[in-house]
N, C-alpha and C positions, 0 to 999 in steps of 0.2 A: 906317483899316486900317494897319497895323503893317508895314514892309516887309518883314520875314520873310513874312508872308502876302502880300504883294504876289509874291515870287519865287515863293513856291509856286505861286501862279496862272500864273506865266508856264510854267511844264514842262505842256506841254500834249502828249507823247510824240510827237510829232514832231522830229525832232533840227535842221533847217532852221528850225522855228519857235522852237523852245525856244532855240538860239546866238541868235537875234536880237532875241526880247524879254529877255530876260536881261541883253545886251550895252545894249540904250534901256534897262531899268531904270538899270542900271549909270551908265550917262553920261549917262542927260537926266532920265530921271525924277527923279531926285532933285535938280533945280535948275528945276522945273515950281511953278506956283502950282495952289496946292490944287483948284480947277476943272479942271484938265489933269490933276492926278494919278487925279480923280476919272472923266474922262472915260476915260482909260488902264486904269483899274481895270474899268471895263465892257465896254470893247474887249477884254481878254484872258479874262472872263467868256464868252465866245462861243465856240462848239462849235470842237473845235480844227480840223476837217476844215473847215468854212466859213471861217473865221480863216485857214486854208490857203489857202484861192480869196479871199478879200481881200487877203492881202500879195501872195501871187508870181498870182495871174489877176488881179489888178484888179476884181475882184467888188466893188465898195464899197458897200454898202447904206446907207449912214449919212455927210452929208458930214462928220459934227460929225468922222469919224475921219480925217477928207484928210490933215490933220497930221502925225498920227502915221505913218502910212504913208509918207509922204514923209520925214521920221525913219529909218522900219525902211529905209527904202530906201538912205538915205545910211549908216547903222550896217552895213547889209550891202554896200555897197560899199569901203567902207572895210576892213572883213574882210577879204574878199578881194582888197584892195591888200597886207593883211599879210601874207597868204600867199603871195603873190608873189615877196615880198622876203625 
């Protein structure tokens, strides 16, 4: 998959989700070995309301995605270090 279609998937109309997989595409994703980009690509496949209670409720269903979440975690604190300053 083409990472133009990779960002598309990421705008999932939520504006909290969309800032923060955009920003992991941005910065990790694309320095991921192809097993990770692939598990990432299924990750943001998921409904975006549930995809919602997985980053910010900790809802995890799946451990293959601990990683990534631990990622959006760090990417969105980061964020909002920036905006501080």
């Amino acid at each position: 998959m083409r990472i133009s279609e990779v960002r598309w998937k990421c705008r999932k109309g939520i504006r909290e989700l969309d800032v923060l997989l955009t920003k992991y595409l941005e910065e990790i994703f694309i320095n991921l070995p192809k097993q990770e980009q692939d598990i990432f690509i299924e990750f943001v496949n998921i409904d975006s309301n549930e995809l919602f209670d997985i980053v910010f409720n900790k809802k995890i269903s799946n451990s293959k995605f601990l990683k990534i979440i631990e990622n959006l975690t760090s990417v969105g604190q980061a964020k909002n270090n920036e905006q501080r300053n």
